[in-house]
C-alpha positions as a printed Julia matrix, in Angstrom:
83×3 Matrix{Float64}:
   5.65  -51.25  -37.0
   5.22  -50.15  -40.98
   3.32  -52.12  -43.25
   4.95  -53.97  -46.26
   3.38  -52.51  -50.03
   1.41  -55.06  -50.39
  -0.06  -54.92  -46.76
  -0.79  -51.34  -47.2
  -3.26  -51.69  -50.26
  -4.81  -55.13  -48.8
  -5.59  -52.79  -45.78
  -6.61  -49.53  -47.44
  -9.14  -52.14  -49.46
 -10.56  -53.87  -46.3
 -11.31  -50.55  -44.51
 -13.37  -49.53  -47.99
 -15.06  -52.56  -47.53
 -15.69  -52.16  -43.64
 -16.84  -48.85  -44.17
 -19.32  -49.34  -47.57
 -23.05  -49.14  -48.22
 -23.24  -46.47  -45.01
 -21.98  -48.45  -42.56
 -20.12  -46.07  -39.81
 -19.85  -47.85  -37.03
 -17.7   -51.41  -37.07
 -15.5   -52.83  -34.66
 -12.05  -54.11  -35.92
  -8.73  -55.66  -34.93
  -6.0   -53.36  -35.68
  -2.41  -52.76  -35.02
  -0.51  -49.53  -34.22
  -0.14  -48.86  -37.61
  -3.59  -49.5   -38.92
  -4.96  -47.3   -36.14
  -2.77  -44.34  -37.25
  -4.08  -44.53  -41.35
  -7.79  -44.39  -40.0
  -6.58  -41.19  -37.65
  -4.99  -39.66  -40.59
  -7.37  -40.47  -43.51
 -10.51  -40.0   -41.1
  -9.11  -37.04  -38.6
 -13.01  -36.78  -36.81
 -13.04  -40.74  -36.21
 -14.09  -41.49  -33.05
 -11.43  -44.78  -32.17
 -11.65  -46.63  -28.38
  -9.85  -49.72  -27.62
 -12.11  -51.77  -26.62
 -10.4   -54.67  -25.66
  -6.4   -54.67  -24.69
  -6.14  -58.21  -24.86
  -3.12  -59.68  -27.05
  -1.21  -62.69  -27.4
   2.42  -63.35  -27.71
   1.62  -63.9   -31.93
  -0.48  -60.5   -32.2
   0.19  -56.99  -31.63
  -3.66  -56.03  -32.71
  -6.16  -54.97  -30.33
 -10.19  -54.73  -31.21
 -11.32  -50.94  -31.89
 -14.57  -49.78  -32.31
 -14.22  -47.21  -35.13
 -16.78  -44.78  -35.59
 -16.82  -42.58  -38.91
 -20.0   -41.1   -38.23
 -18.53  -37.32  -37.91
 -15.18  -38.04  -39.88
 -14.24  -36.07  -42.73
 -12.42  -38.3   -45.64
  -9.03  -37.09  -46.54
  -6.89  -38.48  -49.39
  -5.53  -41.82  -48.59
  -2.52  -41.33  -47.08
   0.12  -44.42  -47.68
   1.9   -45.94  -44.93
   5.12  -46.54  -44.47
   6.72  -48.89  -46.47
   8.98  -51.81  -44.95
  11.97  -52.18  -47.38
  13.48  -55.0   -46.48
């Protein structure tokens, strides 16, 4: 699954805004996708599914994230649906 242009900076903004004022430790619902920007942009992230659960309308599953340890890379954009 890529994320439309559009997607991409919506989501790059909400993990800023997950992540600010110290917080380190959140849990979030992300797809396949999402899970591989925080991997790349945070390689020392600690990131468990904690739930597996999905529905027929969702392909996200809850995380719990933990940046605690992670070094920040550059941003690294994802791939970009065309069509």
């Amino acid at each position: 699954m890529v994320l439309k242009l559009n997607q991409n900076e919506a989501f790059e903004s909400f993990i800023k805004d997950s992540f600010k004022n110290g917080t380190y430790l959140r849990e979030l619902r992300l797809s396949e996708s999402e899970v591989e920007y925080v991997k790349t942009t945070f390689p020392n992230a600690s990131i468990s599914v904690i739930s597996k659960t999905e529905t027929n309308l969702s392909v996200k599953k809850w995380y719990e994230v933990n940046l605690k340890n992670a070094h920040v890379k550059s941003p690294v954009k994802l791939p970009v649906n065309q069509t």
